[in-house]
MIVEXGU-921984 format. One line per 5 residues: their letters; for each residue x, y, z of N, C-alpha, C. Coordinates in steps of 0.02 Angstrom, whole numbers. Layout:
N
a> X,Y,Z,X,Y,Z,X,Y,Z  ...;
This chain:
377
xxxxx> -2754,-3432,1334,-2722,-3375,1369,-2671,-3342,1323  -2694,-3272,1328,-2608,-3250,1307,-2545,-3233,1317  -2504,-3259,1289,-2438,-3273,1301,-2413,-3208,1346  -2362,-3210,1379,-2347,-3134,1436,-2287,-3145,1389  -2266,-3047,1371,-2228,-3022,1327,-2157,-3008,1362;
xxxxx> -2115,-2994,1335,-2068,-2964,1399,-2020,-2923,1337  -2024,-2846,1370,-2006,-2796,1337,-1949,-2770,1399  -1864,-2768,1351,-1816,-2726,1376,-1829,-2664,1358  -1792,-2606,1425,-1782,-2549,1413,-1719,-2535,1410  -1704,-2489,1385,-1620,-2467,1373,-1616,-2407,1371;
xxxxx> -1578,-2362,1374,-1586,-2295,1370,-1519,-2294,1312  -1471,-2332,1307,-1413,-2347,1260,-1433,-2408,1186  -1416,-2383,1141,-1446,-2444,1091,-1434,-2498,1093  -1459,-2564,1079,-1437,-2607,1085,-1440,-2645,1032  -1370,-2695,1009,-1297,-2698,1041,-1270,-2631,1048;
xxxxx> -1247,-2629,1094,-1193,-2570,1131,-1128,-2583,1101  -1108,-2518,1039,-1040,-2551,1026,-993,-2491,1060  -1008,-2478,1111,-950,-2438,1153,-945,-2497,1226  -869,-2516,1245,-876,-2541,1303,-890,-2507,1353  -928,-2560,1421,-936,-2551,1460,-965,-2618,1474;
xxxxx> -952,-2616,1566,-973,-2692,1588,-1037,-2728,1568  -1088,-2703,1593,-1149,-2719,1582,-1193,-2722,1498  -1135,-2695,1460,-1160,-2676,1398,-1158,-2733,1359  -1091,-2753,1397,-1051,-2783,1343,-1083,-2863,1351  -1098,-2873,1411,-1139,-2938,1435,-1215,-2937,1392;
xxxxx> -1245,-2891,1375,-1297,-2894,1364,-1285,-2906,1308  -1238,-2896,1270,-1205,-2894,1181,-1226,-2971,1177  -1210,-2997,1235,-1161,-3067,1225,-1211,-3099,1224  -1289,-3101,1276,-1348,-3120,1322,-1384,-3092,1216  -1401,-3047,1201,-1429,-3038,1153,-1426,-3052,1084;
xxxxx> -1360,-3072,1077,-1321,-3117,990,-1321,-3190,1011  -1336,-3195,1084,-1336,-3271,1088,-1375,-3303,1056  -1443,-3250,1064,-1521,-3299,1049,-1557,-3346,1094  -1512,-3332,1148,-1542,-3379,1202,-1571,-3311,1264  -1609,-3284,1240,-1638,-3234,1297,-1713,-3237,1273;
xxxxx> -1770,-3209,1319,-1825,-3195,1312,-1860,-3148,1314  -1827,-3082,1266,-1848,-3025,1248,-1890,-3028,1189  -1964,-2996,1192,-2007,-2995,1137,-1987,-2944,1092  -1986,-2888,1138,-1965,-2808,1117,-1899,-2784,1155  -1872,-2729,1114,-1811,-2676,1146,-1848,-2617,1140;
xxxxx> -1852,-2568,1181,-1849,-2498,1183,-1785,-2473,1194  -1773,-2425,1159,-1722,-2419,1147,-1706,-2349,1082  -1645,-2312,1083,-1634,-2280,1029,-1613,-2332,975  -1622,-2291,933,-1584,-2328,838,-1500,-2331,853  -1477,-2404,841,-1424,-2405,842,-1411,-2437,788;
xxxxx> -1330,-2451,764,-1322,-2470,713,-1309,-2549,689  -1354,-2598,729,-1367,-2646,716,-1437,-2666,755  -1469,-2713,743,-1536,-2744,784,-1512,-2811,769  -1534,-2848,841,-1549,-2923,841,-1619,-2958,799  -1574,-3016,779,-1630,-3026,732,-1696,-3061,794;
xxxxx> -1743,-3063,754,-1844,-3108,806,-1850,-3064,881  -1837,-3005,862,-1846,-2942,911,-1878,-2902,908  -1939,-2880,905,-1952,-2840,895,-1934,-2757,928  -1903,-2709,871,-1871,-2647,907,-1919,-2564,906  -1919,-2555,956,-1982,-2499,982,-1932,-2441,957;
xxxxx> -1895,-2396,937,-1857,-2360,935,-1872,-2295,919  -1827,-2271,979,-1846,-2170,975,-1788,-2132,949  -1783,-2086,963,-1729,-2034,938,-1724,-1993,1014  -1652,-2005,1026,-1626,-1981,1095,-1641,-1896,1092  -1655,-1870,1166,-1666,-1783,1152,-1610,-1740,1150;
xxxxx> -1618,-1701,1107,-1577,-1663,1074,-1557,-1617,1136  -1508,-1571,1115,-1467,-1525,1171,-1511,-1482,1207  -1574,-1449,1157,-1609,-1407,1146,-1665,-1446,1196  -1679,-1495,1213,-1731,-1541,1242,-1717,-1544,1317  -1650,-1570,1331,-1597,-1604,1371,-1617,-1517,1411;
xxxxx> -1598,-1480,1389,-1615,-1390,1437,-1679,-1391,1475  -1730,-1408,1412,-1800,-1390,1434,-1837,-1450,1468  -1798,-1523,1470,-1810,-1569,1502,-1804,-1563,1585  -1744,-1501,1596,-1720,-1500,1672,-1779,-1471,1711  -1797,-1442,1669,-1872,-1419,1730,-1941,-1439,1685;
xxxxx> -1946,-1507,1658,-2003,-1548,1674,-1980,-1599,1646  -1960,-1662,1712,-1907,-1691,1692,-1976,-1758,1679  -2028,-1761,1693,-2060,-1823,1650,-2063,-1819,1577  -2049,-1760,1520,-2059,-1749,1491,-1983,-1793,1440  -1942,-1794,1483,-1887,-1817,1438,-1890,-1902,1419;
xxxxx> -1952,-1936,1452,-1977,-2020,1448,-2017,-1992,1404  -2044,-1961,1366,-2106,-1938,1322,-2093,-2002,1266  -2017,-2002,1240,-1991,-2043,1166,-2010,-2124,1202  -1990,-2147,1261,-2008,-2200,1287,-2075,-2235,1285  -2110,-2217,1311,-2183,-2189,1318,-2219,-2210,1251;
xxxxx> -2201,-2159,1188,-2235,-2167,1148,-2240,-2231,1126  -2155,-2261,1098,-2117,-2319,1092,-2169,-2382,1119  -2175,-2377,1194,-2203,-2418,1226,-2267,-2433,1215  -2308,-2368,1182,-2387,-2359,1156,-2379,-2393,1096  -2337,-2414,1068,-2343,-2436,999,-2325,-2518,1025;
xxxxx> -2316,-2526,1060,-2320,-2589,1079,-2387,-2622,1121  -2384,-2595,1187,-2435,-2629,1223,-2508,-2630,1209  -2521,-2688,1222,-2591,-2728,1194,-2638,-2722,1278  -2691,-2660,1281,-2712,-2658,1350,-2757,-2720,1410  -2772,-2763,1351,-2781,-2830,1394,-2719,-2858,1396;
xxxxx> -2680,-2865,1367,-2596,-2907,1380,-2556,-2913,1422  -2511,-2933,1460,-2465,-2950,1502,-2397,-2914,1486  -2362,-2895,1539,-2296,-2879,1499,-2247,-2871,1589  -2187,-2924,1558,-2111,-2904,1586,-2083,-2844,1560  -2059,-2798,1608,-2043,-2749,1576,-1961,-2740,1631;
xxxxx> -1917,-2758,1605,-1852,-2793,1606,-1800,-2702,1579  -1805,-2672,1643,-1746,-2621,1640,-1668,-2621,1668  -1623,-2579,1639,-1557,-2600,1654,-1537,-2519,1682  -1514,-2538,1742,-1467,-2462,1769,-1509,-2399,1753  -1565,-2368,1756,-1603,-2321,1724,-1659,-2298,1762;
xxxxx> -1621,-2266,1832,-1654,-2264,1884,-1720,-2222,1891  -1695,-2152,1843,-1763,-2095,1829,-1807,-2124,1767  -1810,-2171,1790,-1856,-2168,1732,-1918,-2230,1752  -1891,-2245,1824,-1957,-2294,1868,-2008,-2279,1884  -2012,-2194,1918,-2065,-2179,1942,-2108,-2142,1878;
xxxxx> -2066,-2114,1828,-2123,-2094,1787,-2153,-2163,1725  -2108,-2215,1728,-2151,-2274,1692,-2194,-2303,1751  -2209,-2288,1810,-2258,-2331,1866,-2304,-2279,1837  -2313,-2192,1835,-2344,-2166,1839,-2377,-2186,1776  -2353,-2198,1697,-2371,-2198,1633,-2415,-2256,1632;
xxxxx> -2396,-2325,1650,-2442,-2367,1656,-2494,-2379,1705  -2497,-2347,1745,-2534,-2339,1799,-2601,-2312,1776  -2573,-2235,1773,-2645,-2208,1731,-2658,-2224,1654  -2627,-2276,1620,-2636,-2278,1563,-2675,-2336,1558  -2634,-2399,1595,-2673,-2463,1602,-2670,-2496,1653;
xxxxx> -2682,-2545,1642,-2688,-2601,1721,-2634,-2600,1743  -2609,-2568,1806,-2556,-2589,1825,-2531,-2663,1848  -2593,-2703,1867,-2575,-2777,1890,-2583,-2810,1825  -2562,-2781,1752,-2541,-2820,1678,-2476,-2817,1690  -2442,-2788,1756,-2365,-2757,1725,-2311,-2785,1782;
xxxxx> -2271,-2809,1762,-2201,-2845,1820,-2141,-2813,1794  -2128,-2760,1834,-2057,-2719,1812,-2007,-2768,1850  -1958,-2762,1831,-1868,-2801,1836,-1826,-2738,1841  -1793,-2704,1898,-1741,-2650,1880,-1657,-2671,1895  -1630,-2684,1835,-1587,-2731,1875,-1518,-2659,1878;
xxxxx> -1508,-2669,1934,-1482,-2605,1993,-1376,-2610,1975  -1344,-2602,1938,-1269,-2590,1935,-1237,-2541,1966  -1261,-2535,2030,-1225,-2481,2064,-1219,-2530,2139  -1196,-2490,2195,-1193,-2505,2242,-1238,-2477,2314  -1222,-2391,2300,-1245,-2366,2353,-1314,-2342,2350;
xxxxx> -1333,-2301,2377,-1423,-2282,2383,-1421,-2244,2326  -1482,-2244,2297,-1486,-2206,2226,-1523,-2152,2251  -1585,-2155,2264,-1632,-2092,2295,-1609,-2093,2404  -1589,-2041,2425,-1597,-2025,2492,-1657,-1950,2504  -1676,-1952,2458,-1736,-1906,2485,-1806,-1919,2454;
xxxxx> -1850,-1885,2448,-1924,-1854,2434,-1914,-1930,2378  -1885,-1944,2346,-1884,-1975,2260,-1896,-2047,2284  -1853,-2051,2329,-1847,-2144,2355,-1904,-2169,2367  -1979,-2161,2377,-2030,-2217,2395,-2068,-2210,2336  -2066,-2159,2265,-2086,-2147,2209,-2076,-2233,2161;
xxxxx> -1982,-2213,2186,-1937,-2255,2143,-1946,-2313,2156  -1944,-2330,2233,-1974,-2405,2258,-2030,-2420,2235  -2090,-2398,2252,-2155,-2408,2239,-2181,-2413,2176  -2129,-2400,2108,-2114,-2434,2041,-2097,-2502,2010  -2044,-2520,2071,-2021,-2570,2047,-2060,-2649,2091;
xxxxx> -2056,-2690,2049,-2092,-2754,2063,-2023,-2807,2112  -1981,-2796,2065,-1918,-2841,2072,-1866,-2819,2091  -1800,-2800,2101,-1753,-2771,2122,-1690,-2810,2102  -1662,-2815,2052,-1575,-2853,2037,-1513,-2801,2093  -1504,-2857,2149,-1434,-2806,2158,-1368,-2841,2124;
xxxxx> -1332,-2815,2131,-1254,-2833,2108,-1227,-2900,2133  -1223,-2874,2207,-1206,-2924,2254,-1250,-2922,2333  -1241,-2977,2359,-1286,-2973,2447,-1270,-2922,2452  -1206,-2882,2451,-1177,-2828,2500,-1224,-2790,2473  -1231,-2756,2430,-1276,-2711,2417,-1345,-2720,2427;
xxxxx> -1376,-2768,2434,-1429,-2783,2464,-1425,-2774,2500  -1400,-2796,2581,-1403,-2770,2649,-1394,-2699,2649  -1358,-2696,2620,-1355,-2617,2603,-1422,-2552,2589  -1432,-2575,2555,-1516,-2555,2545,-1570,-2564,2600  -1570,-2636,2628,-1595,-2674,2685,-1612,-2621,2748;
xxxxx> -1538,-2615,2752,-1540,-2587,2823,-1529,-2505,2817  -1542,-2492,2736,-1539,-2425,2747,-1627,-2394,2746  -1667,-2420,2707,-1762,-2438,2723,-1774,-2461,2773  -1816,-2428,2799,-1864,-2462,2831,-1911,-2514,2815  -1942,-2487,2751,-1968,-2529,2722,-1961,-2530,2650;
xxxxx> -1936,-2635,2639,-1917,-2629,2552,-1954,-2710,2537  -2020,-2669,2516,-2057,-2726,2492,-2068,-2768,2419  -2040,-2739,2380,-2019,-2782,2326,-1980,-2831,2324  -2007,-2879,2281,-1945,-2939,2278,-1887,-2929,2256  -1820,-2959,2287,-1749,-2941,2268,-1732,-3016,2254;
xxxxx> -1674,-2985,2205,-1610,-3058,2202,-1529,-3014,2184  -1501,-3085,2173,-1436,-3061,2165,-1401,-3090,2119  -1396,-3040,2065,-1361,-3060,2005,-1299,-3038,1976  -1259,-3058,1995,-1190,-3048,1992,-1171,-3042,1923  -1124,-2998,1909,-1102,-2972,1842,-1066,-3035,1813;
xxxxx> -1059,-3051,1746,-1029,-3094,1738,-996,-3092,1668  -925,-3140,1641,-908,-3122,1585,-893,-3194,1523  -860,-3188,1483,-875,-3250,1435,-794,-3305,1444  -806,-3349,1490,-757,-3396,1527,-711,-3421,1463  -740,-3391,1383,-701,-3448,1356,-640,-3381,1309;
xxxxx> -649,-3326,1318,-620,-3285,1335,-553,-3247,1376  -604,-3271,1438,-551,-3242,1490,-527,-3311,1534  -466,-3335,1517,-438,-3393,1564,-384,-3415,1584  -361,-3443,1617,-283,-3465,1624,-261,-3482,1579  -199,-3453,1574,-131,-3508,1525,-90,-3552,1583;
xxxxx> -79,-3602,1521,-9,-3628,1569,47,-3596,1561  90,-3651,1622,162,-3612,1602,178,-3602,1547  184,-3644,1501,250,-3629,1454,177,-3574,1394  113,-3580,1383,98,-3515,1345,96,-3466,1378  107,-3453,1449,105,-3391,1481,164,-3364,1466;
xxxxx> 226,-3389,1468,305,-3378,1443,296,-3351,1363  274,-3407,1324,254,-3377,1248,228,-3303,1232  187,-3300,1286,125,-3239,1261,187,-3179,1305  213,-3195,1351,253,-3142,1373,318,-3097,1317  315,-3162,1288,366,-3163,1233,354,-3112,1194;
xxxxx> 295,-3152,1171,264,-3100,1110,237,-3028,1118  244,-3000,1168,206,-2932,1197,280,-2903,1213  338,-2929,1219,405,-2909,1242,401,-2878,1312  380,-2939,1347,384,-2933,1442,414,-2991,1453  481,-2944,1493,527,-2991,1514,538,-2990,1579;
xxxxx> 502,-2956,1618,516,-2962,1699,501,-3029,1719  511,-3051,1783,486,-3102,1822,404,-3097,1854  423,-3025,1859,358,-3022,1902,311,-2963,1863  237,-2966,1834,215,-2915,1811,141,-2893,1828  130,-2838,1848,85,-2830,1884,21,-2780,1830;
xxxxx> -26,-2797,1846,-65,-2747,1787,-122,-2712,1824  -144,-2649,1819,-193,-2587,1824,-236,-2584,1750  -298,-2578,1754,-343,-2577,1705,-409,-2547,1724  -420,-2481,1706,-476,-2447,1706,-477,-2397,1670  -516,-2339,1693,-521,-2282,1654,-486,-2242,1710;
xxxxx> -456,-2168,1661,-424,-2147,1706,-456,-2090,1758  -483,-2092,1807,-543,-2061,1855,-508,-2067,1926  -501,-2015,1964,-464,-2024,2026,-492,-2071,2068  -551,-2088,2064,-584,-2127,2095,-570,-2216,2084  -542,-2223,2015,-514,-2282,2003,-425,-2299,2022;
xxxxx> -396,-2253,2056,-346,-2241,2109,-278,-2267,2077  -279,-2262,2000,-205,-2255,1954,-174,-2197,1999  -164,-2156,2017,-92,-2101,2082,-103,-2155,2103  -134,-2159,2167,-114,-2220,2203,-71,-2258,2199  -78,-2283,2145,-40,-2337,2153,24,-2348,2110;
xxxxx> 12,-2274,2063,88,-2280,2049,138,-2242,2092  107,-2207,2170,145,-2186,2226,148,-2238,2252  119,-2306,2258,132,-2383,2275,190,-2403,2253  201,-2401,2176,223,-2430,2129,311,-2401,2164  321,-2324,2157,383,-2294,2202,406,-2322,2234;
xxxxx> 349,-2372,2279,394,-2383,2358,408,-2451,2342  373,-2501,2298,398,-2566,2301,409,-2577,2244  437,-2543,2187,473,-2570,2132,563,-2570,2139  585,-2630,2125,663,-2644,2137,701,-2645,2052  685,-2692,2008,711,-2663,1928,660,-2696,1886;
xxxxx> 673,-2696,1838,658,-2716,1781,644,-2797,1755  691,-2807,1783,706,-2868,1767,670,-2932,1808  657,-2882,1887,611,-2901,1934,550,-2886,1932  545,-2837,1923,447,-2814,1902,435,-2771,1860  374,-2771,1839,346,-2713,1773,267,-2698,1791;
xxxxx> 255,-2628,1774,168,-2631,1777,167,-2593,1730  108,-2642,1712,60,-2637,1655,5,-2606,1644  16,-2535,1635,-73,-2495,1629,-91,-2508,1587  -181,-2517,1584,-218,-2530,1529,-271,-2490,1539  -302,-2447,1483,-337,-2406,1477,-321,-2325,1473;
xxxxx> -286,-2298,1491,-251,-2219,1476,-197,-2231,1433  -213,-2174,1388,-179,-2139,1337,-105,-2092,1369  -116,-2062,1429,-78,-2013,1452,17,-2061,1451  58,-2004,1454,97,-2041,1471,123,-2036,1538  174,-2083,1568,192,-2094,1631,271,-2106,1626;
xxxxx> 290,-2067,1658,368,-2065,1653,380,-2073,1730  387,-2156,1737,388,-2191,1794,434,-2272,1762  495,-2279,1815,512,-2334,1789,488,-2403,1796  484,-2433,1761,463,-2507,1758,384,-2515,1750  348,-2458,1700,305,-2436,1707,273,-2439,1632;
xxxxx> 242,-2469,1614,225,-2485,1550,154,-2479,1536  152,-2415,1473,70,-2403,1456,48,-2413,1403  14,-2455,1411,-34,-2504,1365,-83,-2449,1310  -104,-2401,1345,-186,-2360,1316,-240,-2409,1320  -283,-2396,1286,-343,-2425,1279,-361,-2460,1232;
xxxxx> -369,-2518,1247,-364,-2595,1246,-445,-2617,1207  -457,-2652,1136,-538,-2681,1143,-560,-2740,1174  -604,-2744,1211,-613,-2798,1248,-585,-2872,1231  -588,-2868,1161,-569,-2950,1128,-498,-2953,1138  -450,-2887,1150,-394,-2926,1176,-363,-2897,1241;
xxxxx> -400,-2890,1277,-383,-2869,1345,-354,-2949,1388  -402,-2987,1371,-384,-3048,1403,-293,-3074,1406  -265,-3063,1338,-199,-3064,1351,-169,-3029,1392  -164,-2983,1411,-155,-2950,1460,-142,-2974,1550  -196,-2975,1531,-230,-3015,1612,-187,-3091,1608;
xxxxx> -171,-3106,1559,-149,-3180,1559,-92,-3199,1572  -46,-3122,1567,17,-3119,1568,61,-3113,1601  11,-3084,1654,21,-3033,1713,-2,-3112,1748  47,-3062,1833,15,-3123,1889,2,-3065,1946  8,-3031,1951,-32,-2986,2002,-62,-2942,1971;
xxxxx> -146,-2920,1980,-205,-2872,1972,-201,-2824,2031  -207,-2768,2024,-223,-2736,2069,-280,-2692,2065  -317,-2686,2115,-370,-2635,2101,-400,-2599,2140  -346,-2537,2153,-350,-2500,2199,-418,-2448,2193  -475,-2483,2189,-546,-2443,2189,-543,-2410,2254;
xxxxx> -561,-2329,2244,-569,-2277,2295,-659,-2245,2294  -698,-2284,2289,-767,-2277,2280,-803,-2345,2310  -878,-2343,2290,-900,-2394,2315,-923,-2447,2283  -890,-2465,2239,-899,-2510,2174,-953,-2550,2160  -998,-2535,2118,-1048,-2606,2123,-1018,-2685,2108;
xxxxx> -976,-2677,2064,-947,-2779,2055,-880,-2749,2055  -854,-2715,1989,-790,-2720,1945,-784,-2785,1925  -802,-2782,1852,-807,-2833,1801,-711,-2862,1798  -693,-2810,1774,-609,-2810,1770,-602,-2867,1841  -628,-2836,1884,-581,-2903,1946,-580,-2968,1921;
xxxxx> -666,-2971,1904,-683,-3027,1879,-652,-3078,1827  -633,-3041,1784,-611,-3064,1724,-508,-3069,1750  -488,-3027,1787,-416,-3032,1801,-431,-3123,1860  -471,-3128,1900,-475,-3201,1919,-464,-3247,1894  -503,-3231,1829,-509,-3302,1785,-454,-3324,1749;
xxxxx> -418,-3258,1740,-346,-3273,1668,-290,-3294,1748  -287,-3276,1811,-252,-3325,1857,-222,-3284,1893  -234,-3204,1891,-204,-3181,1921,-205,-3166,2011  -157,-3148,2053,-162,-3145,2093,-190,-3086,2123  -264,-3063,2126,-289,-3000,2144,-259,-2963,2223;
xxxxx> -259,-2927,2215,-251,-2870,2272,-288,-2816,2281  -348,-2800,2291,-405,-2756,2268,-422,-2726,2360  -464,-2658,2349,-481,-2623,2378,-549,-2661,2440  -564,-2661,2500,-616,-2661,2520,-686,-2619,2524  -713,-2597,2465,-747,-2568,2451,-832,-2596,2425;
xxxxx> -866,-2552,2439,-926,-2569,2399,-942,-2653,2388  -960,-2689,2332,-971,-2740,2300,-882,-2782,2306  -845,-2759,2311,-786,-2780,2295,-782,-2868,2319  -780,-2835,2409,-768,-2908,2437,-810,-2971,2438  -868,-2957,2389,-886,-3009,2373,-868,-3052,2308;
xxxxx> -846,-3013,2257,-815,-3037,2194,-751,-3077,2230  -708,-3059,2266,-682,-3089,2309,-678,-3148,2345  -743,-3166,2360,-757,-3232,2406,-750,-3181,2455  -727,-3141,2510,-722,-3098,2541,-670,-3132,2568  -610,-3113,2510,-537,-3140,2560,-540,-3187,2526;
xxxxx> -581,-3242,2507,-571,-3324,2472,-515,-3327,2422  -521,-3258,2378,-503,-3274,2298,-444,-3231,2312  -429,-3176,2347,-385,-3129,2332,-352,-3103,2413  -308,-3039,2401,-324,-2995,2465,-344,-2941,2452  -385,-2928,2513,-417,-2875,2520,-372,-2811,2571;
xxxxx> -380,-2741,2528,-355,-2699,2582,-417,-2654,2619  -393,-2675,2689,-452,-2642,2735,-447,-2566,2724  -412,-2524,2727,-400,-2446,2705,-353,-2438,2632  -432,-2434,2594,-380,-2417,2512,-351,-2356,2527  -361,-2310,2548,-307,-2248,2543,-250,-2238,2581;
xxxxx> -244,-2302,2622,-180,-2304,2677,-119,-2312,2607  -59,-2264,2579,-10,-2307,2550,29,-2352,2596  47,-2365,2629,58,-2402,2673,43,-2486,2676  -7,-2480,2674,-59,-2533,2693,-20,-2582,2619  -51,-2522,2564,-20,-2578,2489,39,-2585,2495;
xxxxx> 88,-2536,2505,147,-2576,2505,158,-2652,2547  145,-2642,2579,150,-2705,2664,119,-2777,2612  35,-2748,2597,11,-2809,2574,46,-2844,2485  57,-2776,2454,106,-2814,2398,170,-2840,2405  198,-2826,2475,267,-2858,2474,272,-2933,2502;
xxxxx> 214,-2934,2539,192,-3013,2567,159,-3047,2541  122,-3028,2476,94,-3067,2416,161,-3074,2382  225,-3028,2360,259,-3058,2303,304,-3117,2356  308,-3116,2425,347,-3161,2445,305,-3238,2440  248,-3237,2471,200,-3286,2454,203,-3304,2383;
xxxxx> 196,-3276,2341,212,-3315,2276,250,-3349,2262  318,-3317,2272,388,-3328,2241,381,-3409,2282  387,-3413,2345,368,-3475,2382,313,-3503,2356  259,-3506,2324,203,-3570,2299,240,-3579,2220  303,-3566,2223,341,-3579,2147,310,-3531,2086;
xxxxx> 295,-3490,2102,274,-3423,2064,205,-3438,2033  158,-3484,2079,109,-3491,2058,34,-3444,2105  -13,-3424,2083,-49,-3406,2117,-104,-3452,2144  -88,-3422,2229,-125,-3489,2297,-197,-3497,2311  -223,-3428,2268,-281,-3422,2295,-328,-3440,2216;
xxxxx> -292,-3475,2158,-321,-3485,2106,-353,-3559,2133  -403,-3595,2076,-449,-3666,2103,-468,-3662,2019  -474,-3719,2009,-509,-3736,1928,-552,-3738,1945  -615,-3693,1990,-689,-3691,2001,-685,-3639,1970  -631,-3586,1953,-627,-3520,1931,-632,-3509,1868;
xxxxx> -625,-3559,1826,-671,-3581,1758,-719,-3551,1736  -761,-3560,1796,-850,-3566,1775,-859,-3493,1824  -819,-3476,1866,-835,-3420,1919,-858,-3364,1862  -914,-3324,1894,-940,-3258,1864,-970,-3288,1761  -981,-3341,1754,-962,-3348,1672,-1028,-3336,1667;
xxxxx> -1034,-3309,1597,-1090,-3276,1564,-1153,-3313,1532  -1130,-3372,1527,-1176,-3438,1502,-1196,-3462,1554  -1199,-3463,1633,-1221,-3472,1684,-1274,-3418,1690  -1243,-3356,1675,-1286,-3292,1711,-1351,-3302,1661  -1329,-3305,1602,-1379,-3302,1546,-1461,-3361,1593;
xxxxx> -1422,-3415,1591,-1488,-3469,1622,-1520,-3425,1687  -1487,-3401,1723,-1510,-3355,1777,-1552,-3334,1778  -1544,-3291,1725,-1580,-3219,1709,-1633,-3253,1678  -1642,-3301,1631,-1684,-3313,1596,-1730,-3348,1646  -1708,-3381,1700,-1764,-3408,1741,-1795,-3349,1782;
xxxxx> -1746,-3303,1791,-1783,-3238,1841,-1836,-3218,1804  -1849,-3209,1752,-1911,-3182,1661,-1961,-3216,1699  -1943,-3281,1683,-2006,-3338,1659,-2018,-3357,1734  -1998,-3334,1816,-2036,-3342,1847,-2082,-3285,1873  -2040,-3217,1843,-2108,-3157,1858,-2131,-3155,1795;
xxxxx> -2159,-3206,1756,-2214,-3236,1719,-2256,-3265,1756  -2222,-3294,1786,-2268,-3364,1827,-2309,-3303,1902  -2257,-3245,1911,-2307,-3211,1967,-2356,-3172,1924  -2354,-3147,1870,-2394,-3098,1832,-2460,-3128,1813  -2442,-3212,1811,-2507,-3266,1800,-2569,-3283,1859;
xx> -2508,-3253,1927,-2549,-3289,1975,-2588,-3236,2009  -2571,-3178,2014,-2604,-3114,2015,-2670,-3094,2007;
């Protein structure tokens, strides 16, 4: 028999050397050497993994990107070809896509009329939260995919009960990041590292995203107004904007490379993450858990499950109430100060929570068992 192939798609090169959540995991999942990719499709980027074979196109030009808007199968054409230079028409193939929603129904359509469609087990693994197609597009897009990755359950029920009918197989693969990375300090290096960054409050609270109204920095530095007392008592810590902020006790970081964001997070004992959208995970929560902080995040989207829903953090039932944050940050800093300035809702299970060498075995068993359905077919 011959071996069943399993070809990633990407629409970004891979390794991805711009951050982003999902990118940056796959960096990690693909230099490991422990994944089961035959092929990448993919543009030319400026490195390749080595015992990969790489399908590679040239992204469409400005001039393309115009004439693509009104015949939009035409802009998978570079994919397509890529893919022709690969597939073997008696052969098998996983065909393992990431976040790259337009581009399901015209690869169902390409292999369909091109070859056997029961040679082929698509994987779309889904980083969003809410409905992607609500019209004419949605039973195209379904009726593509074999498998379905959501984020979290929530977003699955989500989907669930928004179909009538969703007959592909689903799972749930939770975003995840590299535990040996992002983790607690103890006391006395958490004091050290405070040292060395010149943070001297008692209490320091940190914001980390991009700056997008939807990631709710106003918010919360009209939060920040109502419950900051001095300096000496609290500080927040933005990470990620350049802009400046002429706000007291208010400290801006800019933009941070992933390899040392973790200090940050390590330093700090309250996260906040006033998400005003419907978040598929937020990696950042994730990673502010693990270094020990005490989260305070939005009830949104994917959120309250990164959460434990309530387990790990608090949750605010109306992110846009200011109100609401003040109330819930002033009864988290009293709760602290009382567990001896430690955070209550941390557990040394939080180690291994969300870690990337877990997800990796995951994923790799999700491959090799729509192998095992592509066999039985």
């Amino acid at each position: 028999m011959i071996p069943i192939k399993t070809i990633l798609i990407c629409q970004y090169p891979l390794p991805y050397l711009k951050i982003a959540s999902w990118t940056t995991m796959y960096n990690h999942y693909l230099r490991s050497g422990y994944h089961p990719f035959d092929y990448i499709v993919c543009p030319k980027g400026e490195e390749e993994i080595p015992n990969v074979v790489y399908a590679n196109f040239t992204p469409a030009s400005s001039i393309d990107k115009i004439k693509n808007k009104f015949d939009n199968k035409s802009r998978f054409n570079p994919y397509f070809e890529a893919l022709d230079a690969i597939i073997k028409p008696d052969n098998k193939y996983v065909i393992h896509i990431i976040d790259h929603s337009g581009i399901i129904a015209p690869l169902n359509d390409f292999i369909s009329e091109k070859y056997n469609r029961t040679n082929f087990y698509v994987q779309y693994y889904y980083q969003g939260f809410d409905i992607i197609f609500k019209d004419e597009r949605s039973q195209s897009f379904l009726n593509g995919i074999d498998e379905l990755f959501f984020l979290t359950e929530l977003a699955y029920n989500h989907y669930k009960n928004y179909y009538n009918e969703l007959t592909m197989r689903c799972g749930v693969m939770h975003n995840a990041t590299d535990s040996n990375q992002f983790y607690k300090l103890d006391t006395q290096e958490k004091k050290d590292e405070k040292k060395k960054l010149h943070i001297t409050s008692k209490l320091v609270f940190i914001w980390c995203s991009q700056d997008r109204p939807k990631k709710g920095l106003q918010l919360i530095l009209d939060v920040w107004n109502r419950v900051f007392t001095n300096v000496d008592e609290m500080q927040l810590i933005v990470v990620g904007v350049e802009k400046e902020i002429d706000l007291e006790g208010v400290v801006v970081i800019g933009r941070v490379p992933n390899k040392e964001l973790a200090k940050y997070y390590q330093i700090s004992d309250f996260y906040l993450f006033p998400s005003l959208w419907k978040e598929g995970f937020g990696i950042v929560l994730a990673e502010a858990l693990k270094c020990g902080c005490y989260c305070i995040a939005s009830n949104q989207g994917g959120i309250p499950e990164v959460l434990g829903n309530g387990e790990y953090g608090k949750l605010i039932k109306n992110p846009n109430f200011i109100d609401e944050w003040v109330q819930t940050i002033e009864e988290s800093i009293s709760e602290y100060k009382t567990n001896n300035f430690e955070n209550p809702y941390y557990t040394t299970n939080f180690k291994k929570l969300y870690d990337i060498n877990v997800w990796q075995e995951k994923m790799n068993l999700k491959i090799e068992n729509a192998k095992l359905n592509l066999e039985n077919q």
